[in-house]
C-alpha positions, -999 to 999 in steps of 0.1 A, spaced: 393 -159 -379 409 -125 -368 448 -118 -360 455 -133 -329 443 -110 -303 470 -88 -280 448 -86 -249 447 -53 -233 435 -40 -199 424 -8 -182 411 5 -148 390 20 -132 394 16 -92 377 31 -63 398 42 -29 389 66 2 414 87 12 427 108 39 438 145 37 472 137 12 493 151 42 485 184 27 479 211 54 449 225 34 429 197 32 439 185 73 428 221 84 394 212 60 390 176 76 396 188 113 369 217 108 344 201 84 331 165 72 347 142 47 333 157 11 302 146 0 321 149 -36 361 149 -40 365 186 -47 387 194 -77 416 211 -58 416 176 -38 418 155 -74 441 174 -88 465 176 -55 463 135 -53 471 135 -94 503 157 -89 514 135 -58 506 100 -85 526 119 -108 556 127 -89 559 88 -76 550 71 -108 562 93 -135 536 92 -156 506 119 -167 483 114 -139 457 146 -141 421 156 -127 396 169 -156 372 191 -149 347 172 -171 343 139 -187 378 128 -201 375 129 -236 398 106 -246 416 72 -229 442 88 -204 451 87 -170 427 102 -146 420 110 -111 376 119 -109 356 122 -77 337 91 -72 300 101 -68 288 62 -55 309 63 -21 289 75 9 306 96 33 282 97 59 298 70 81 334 68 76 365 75 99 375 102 110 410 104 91 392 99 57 380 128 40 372 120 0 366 89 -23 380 97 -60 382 68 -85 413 63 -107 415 53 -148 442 39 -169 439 38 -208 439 2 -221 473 -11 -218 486 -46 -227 483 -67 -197 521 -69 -182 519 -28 -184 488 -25 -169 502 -51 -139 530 -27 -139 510 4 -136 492 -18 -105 521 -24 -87 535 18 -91 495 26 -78 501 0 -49 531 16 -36 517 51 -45 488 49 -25 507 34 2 531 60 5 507 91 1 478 79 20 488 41 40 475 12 44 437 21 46 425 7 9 440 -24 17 425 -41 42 387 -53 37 361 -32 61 332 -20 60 343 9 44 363 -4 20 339 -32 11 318 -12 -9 351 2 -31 348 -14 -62 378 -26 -90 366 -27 -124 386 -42 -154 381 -32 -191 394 -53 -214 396 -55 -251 415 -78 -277 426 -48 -298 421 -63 -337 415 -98 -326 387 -119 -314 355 -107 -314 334 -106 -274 305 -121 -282 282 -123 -252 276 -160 -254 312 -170 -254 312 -153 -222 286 -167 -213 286 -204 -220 329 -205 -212 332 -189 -179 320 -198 -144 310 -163 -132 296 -177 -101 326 -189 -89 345 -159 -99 322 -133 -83 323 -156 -49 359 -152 -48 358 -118 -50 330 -115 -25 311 -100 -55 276 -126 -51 243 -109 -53 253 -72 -51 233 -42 -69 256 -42 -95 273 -73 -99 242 -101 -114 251 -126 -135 243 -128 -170 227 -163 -163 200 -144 -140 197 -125 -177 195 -150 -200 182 -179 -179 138 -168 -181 139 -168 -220 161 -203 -215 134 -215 -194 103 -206 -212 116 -221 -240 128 -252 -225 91 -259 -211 79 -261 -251 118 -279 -260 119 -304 -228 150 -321 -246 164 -289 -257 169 -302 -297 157 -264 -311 188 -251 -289 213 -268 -313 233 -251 -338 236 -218 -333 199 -210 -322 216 -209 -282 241 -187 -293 214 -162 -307 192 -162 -274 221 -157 -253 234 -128 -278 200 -110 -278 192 -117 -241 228 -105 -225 227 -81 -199 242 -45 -210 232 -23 -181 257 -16 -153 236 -39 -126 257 -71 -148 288 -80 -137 297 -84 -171 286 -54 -185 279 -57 -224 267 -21 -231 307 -13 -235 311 -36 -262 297 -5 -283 323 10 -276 347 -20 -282 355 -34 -247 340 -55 -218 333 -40 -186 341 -66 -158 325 -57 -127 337 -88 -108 365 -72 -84 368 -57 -55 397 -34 -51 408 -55 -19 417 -77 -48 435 -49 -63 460 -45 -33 464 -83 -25 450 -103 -57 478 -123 -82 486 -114 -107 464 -96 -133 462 -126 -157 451 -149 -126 428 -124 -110 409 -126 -147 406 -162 -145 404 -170 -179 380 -147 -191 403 -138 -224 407 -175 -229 370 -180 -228 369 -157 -264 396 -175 -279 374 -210 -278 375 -220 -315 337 -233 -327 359 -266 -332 363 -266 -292 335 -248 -278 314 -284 -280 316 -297 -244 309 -258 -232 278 -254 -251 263 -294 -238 275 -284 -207 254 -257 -206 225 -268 -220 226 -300 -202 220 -276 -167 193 -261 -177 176 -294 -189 183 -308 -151 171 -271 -140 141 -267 -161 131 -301 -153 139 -294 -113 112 -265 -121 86 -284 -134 89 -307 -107 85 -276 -77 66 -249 -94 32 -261 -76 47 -254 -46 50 -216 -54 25 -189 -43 28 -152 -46 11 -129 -22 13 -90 -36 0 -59 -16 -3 -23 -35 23 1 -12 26 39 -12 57 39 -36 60 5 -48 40 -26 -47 58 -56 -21 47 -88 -12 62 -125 -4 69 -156 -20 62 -189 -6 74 -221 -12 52 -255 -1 31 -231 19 59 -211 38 82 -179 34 107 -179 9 114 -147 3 105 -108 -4 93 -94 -37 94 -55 -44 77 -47 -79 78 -15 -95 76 -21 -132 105 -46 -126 106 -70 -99 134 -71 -70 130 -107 -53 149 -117 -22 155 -152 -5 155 -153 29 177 -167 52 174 -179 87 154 -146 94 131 -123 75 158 -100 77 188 -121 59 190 -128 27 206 -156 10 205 -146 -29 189 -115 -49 178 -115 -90 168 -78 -96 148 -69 -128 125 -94 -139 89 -94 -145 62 -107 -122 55 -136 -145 90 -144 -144 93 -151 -108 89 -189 -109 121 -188 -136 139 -165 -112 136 -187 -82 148 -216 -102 181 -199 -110 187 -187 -75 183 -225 -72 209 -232 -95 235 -205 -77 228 -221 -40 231 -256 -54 262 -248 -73 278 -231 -46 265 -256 -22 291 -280 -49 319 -251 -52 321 -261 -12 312 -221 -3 305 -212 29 267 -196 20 237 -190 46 208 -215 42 173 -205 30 149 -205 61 128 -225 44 133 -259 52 117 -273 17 134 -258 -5 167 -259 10 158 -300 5 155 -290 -33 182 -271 -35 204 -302 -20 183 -324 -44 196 -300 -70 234 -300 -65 232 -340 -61 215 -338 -96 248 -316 -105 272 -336 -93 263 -365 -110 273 -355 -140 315 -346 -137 308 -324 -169 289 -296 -155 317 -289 -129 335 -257 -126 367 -279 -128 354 -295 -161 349 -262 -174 383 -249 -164 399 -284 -181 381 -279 -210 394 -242 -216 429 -253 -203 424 -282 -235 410 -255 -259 440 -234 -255 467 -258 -256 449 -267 -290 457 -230 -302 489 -229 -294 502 -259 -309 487 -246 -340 498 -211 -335 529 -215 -310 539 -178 -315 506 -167 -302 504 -138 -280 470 -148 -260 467 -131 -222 477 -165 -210 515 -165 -226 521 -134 -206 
């Protein structure tokens, strides 16, 4: 195994902002519109007035940044059309990878940086600030490798992305809704699961991850040797703990030696044996109804002969669940393919059922049947203590202590 890993951090955070008390951009914001794209005299103002209160080299590029720095860029994914009045331009802001106490440090100096220059607007959860996003980018320098099916075997994304109010957004799926159709097609020719031993799981999850920027865990970065976390919003940036328990033992989830990653690996297997065999059980009961459109082709799902949800397939297929009303939906999977929808409905299954165990407040499915499955499902769940997300926690919690009493002087995220 590699040198023990010194786990580092960087940023890239999303905030709207007001006119930077600067008379030039409050005659701009009382005679115009907020900016459809933060200008550069705007990026670089807001980078001298970061610079002044936190002493370090904030600047605006004109292009790309070249190399790791610290950056102020317009942010081209916040829509002006419907904010405030006071607000006037969204810019996003990135640190280079820093160990984790300095980049809690450089936090806390944007905190009170923003605060002072702009107020209190980025910190309070609105509509407007909902869609601001807080992304983490993290990297073990010359230690453990982040090999997708660590990730994705040791962590309980679902839980993670629910308490960041992440669940079901564009760009925030789980890497189970990537990896869990292969997992299931293959479980309907393995219905015990005995050709996933070894490391034959490791390899489908590996070679199945997602690494596009719709994954919460984004696995396109590792090429460039980190993991973009898409989990956070930057409400949690403002008023989260403290970065090492906002990350929820992600960087612990790496640091699994095989000898302890046992009871993660049954774990998971063991769920998608109770999930593929919930499938077998239901998939009669699924119909697909698909109508050619002008753009893209739409249609509905049912499930035992009623509505359960909306299907929008162009190449790729969108599916939706829906709730009480056509027009509420309880879980999204986005880019499967219209064979696959049977899978994908199973692991929306598997997220309402768990979350149904977490004890999160989620909207029903309208449809009265398979809401009864999905209960059916997180009984199944619950029976066995194993697949919890408090098992999984134990087990890392047990996996580390292991590490450090053989390495005591370790210098893991966790002994920061």
């Amino acid at each position: 195994m590699s040198a023990t890993p010194s786990w580092r951090a960087g940023f890239e955070l999303e905030v709207i902002l007001g006119d930077l008390g600067e008379p030039r951009f409050e005659r701009e914001l009382r005679e115009g519109e907020a900016m459809d794209e933060a200008s550069s005299a705007f990026c670089r103002a807001f980078a001298a007035k970061l610079r002044d209160r936190t002493g370090r080299t904030w600047s605006a590029p004109s292009g790309t940044p070249k190399q790791p720095g610290f950056y102020v860029v317009p942010e081209y994914g916040l829509d002006p059309l419907n904010w405030p009045e006071d607000r006037l331009a969204g810019v996003e802001l990135l640190t280079p990878p820093l160990l984790v106490d300095d980049a809690e440090m450089v936090r806390s100096e944007l905190c009170d940086a923003i605060y002072e220059i702009d107020g209190d607007f980025n910190f309070f959860e609105s509509e407007h600030t909902a869609i601001c996003g807080w992304h983490i980018n993290i990297d073990a320098g010359n230690g453990h490798r982040l090999d997708p099916d660590r990730f994705i075997v040791d962590v309980d994304e679902l839980l993670l992305l629910a308490n960041n109010d992440r669940l079901f957004s564009r760009y925030t799926a789980l890497q189970r809704h990537a990896v869990g159709v292969p997992l299931l097609r293959h479980l309907a020719h393995d219905p015990t699961g005995k050709f996933l031993l070894g490391s034959a799981l490791a390899n489908i999850l590996d070679a199945r991850a997602g690494r596009d920027k719709g994954y919460a865990a984004n696995f396109a970065k590792l090429d460039k040797g980190y993991l973009e976390l898409r989990h956070f919003s930057a409400e949690s940036f403002f008023n989260g703990p403290h970065l090492c328990e906002q990350l929820e033992r992600i960087p612990a989830a790496f640091e699994v030696w095989p000898t302890y990653s046992q009871p993660f690996e049954q774990a998971f297997r063991q769920k998608f044996l109770l999930l593929s065999r919930w499938l077998a059980r239901h998939r009669n009961k699924l119909a697909l109804n698909l109508a050619n459109g002008l753009v893209a082709a739409s249609g509905r799902v049912h499930f035992a002969d009623e509505p359960l949800g909306h299907v929008m397939a162009d190449g790729l297929v969108e599916l939706n669940l829906f709730g009480r009303g056509e027009h509420e939906y309880v879980a999204t999977i986005r880019d499967i393919g219209l064979s696959d929808i049977p899978e994908a409905i199973a692991l929306l299954a598997l997220d309402l059922a768990e979350l149904y165990n977490l004890g999160i407040r989620q909207r029903a499915s309208g449809n009265k049947a398979f809401q009864r499955a999905v209960l059916q499902l997180a009984a199944s769940l619950r029976k066995d203590a194993s697949l919890s997300s408090a098992a999984q926690l134990e087990a890392l919690a047990h996996a580390e202590a292991q590490r450090r009493k053989m390495h005591p002087y370790s210098d893991g995220i966790a002994a920061t």
